[in-house]
C-alpha positions in Angstrom: 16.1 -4.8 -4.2 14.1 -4.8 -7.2 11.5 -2.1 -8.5 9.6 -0.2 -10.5 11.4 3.0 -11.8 8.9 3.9 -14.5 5.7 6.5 -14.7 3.5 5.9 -11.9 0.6 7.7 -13.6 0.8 5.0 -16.3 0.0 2.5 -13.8 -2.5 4.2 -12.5 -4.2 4.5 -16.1 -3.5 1.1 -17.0 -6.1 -0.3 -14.0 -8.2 3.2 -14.4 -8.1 3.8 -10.8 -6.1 5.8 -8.5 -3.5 3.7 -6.9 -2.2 6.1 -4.4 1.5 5.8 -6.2 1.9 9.3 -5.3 -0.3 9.5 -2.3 -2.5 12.2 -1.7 -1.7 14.0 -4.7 -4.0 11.1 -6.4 -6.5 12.4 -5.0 -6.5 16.1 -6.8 -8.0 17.0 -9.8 -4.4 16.6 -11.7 -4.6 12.9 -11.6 -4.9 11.9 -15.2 -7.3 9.2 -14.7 -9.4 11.8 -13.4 -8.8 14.1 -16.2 -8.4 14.2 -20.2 -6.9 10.3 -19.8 -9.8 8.5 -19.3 -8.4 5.7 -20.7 -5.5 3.2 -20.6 -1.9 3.6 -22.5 -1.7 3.7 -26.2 -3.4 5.3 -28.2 -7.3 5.5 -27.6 -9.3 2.9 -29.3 -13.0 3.5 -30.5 -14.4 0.5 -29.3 -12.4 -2.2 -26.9 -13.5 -5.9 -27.3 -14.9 -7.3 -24.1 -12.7 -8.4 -21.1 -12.6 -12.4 -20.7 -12.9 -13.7 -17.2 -8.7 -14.2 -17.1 -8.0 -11.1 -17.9 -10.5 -9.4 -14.9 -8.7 -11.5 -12.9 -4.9 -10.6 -14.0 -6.2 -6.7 -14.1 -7.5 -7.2 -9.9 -4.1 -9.4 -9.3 -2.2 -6.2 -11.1 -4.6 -4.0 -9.4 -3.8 -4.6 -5.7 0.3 -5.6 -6.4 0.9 -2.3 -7.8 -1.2 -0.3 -4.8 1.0 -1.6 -2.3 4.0 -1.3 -4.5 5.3 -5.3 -5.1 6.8 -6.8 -8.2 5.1 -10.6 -9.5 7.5 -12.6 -7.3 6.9 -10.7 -4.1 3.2 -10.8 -4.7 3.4 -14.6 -5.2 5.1 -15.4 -2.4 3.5 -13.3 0.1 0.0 -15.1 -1.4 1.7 -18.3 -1.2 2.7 -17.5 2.8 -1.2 -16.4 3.2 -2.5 -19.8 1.7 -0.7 -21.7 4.4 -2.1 -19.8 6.9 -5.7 -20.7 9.0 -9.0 -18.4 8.0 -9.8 -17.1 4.4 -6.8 -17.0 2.2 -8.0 -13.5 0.4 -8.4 -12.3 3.9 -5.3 -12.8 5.0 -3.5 -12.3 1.7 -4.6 -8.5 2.4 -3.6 -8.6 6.1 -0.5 -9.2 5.7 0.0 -6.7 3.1 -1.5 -4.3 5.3 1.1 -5.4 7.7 3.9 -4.4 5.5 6.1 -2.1 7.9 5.9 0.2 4.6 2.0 0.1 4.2 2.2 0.4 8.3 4.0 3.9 8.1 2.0 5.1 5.5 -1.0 4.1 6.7 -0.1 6.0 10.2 0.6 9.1 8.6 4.2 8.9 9.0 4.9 9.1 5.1 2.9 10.7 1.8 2.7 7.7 -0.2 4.3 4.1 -0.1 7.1 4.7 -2.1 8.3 7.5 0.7 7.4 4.9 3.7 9.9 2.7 1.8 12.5 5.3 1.2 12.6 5.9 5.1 12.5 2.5 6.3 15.7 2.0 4.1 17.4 4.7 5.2 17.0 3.5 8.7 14.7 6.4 10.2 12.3 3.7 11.5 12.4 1.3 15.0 10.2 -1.4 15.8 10.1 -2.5 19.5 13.5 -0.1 20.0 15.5 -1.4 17.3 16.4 -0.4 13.8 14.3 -2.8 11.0 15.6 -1.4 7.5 13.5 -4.0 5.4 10.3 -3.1 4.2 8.7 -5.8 4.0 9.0 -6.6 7.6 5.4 -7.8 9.0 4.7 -6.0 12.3 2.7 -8.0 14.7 0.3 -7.2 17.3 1.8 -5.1 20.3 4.7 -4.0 18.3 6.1 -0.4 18.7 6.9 1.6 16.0 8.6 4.7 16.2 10.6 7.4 14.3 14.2 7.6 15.2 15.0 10.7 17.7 17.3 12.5 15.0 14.4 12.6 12.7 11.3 13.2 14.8 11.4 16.7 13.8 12.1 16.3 10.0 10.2 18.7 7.8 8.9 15.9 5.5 7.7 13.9 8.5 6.0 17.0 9.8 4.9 18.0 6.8 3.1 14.1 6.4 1.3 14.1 9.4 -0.1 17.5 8.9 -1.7 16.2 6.1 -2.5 12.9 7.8 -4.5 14.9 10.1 -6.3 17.1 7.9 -7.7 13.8 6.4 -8.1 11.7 9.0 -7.1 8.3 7.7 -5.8 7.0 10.6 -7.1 3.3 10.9 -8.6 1.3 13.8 -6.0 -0.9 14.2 -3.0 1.0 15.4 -2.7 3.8 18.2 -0.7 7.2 16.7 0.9 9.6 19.4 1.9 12.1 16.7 3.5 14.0 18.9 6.3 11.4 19.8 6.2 10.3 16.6 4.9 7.0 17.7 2.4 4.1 17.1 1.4 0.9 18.8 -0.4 -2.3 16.7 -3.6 -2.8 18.7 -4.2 -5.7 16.8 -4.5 -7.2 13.2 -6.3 -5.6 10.2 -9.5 -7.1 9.2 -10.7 -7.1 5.9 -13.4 -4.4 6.7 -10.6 -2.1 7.8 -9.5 -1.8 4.0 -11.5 0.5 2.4 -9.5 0.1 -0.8 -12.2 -1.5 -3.8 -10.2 -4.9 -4.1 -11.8 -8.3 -4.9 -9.8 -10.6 -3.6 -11.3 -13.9 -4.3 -10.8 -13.0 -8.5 -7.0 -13.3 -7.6 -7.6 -16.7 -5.7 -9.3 -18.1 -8.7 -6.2 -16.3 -11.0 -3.7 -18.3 -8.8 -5.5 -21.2 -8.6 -5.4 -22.3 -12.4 
């Protein structure tokens, strides 16, 4: 499967935001958007001509495909898949990224960042509903059980995740954690106030709809 392999902290300047690329560690005062690189790659310019509307809209697009860790063809299909759906197309564009089984186990705690979540899902350390899924991109459902395989429940990076998931406490609404079984339950779908991340979705919709 396709990737990105290169800097994530170049990303990260590019959209001048934290993306969360390396998890919490975005978060510290080493980020360099947050530091000396207040600006995006290249070399620093003295004044920067004004943004037209197309590219606010390709900078949001790039914005939320690099947070959750898609390439442009993965992105496009999985808006393509939420335009055929009923209800708000933004809306459920994000839903079902949310409901990535990779954005699922890093959003339970299970993993530091997505790129981790991704690594054990392919590695086969993750069951939904009792069984083995190895594909990220797998869309969990309501009801479904997702659990760590027995061998790795005590695994010092999982241990080491959800210690930090707790000290933060960014467990959301929509799933039940039992971190000491190293299991979760979907208690139903994400809404669009349960992301907290600042994306406008509807810029995309009008990029995508030229």
């Amino acid at each position: 499967m396709a990737k990105y392999t290169g800097p994530k902290c170049k990303l990260c300047r590019r959209e001048m935001t934290p993306l969360m690329l390396k998890g919490q560690r975005c978060l510290t005062d080493k980020c360099p958007v947050k530091g000396s690189k207040k600006y995006p790659p290249g070399p620093p310019r003295k004044r920067r001509a004004k943004m037209s509307d197309y590219a606010v809209q390709l900078r949001e697009k790039q914005k939320i495909k690099r947070t959750y860790g898609l390439l442009e063809k993965q992105f496009r299909i999985n808006f393509e898949n939420a335009n055929k759906m009923k209800g708000v197309t933004g809306e459920n564009m994000l839903s079902l990224l949310e409901r990535r089984l990779d954005n699922v186990i890093y959003r339970l705690g299970f993993a530091t960042s997505r790129s981790q979540a991704r690594q054990l899902i392919q590695h086969q350390h993750v069951q939904v509903n009792d069984r083995v899924v190895d594909i990220p991109s797998f869309i969990v459902r309501e009801g479904n059980k997702i659990e760590m395989r027995e061998y790795f429940k005590t695994n010092l990076i999982l241990e080491d995740a959800i210690k930090l998931s707790k000290a933060i406490d960014s467990k959301p609404e929509w799933v039940d954690v039992d971190y000491e079984n190293r299991v979760a339950k979907i208690i139903r779908m994400p809404k669009r106030e349960d992301i907290k991340d600042a994306f406008n979705e509807q810029l995309v919709i009008e990029l995508y709809s030229k």
